[in-house]
N, C-alpha and C positions, 0 to 999 in steps of 0.2 A: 492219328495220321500214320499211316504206313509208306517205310523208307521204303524209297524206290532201291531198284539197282544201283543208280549213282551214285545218291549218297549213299550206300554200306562201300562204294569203290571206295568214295572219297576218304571217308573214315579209316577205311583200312588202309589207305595209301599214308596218309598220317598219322596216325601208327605207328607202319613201317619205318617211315620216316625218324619219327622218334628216335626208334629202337637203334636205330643205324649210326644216330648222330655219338653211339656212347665208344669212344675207341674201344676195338676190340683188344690190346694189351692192358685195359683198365676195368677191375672188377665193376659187373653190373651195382645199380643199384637193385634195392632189395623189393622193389617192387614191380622188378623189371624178372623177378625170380621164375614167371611159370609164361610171362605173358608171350613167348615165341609160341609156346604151346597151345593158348588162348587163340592166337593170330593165326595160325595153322589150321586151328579146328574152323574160323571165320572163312577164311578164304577159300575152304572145302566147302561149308555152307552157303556161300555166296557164288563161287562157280556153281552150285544147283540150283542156286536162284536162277541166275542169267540162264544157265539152262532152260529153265522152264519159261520165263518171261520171251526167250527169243523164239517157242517154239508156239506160245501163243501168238506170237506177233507173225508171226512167218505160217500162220493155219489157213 
């Protein structure tokens, strides 16, 4: 089955969410080490997603 655009939002929106709940004065946990980096590179690929899904949908 291949994720739609919505579910990778959703995914990514909880995620972020995660990410966000850890006080920024209190050192990450260690598994939290690269994954802004991981969510950055997502959110690039999923803006080209919806890119292209809206440009079929809009043809």
């Amino acid at each position: 089955m291949e994720k739609t655009a919505l579910h990778r939002i959703v995914y990514y929106t909880k995620k972020v969410a995660e990410r966000s709940k850890v006080h920024p004065a209190h050192r990450l946990p260690r598994a939290y080490t690269y994954r802004n980096e991981r969510l950055q590179q997502y959110k690039k690929r999923l803006n080209e997603l919806c890119k292209v899904e809206r440009e079929q949908l809009y043809k």
